[in-house]
N, C-alpha and C positions, 0 to 999 in steps of 0.2 A: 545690530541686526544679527542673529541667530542664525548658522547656518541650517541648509535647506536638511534634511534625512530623506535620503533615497532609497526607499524599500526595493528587496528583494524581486519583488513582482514586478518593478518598473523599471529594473534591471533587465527582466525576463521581456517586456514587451519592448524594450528600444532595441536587444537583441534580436526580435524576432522579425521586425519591423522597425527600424530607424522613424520613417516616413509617418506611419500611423502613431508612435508615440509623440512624434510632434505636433501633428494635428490635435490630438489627443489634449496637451497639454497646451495649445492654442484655444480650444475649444469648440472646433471644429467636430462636425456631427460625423458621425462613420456611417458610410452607405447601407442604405436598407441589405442588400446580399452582405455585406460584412457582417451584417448583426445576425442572419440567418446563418451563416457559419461562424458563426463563435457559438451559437447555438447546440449545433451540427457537434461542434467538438465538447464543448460540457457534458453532451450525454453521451458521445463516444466515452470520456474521461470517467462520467459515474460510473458508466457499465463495466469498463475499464477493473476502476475499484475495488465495485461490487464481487467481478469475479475473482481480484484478488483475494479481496474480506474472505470468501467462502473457501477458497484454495488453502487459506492459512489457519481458518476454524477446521476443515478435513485434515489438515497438518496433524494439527494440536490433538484432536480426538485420535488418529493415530496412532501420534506420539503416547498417548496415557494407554493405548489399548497394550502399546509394545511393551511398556514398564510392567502394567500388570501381569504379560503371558511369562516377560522374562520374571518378576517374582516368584509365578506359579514356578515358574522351570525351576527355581533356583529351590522353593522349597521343597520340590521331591524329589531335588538329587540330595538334598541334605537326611531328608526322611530316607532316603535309601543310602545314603552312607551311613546314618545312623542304627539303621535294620543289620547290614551288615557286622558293623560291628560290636551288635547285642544277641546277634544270632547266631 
């Protein structure tokens, strides 16, 4: 017999709960308000995400704005060291 693979998520739910992961894997049903907040937290968790996702697209767009201004800066102190030393 092969032993059992205990995923990482079933890790996370006997941590979070002993109690509900043995029901869980007894087969035992979870209460109509448990399932209404597990609910509750999935879309706390998307929104969660979501605001991430946008925090790190605003990062990045940023991030390219700054490289360009610093290109810019860099090419007219070089166009003006170059002036200077042709003029």
């Amino acid at each position: 017999m092969a032993p059992r693979v205990i995923t990482a998520s079933e890790v996370r739910e006997y941590v979070f709960c002993p109690r509900s992961w043995a029901y869980w894997h007894r087969g035992v049903p979870a209460p109509p308000e448990a399932l209404e907040q597990r609910e509750d937290r999935l879309e706390y968790g998307n929104r969660s995400h979501r605001k991430h996702g946008e925090a790190v697209c605003r990062a990045s767009r940023q991030l390219g704005y700054g490289t360009g201004l610093a290109g810019l800066g860099l090419a007219v102190v070089i166009l003006g060291v170059v002036w200077l030393c042709f003029a």
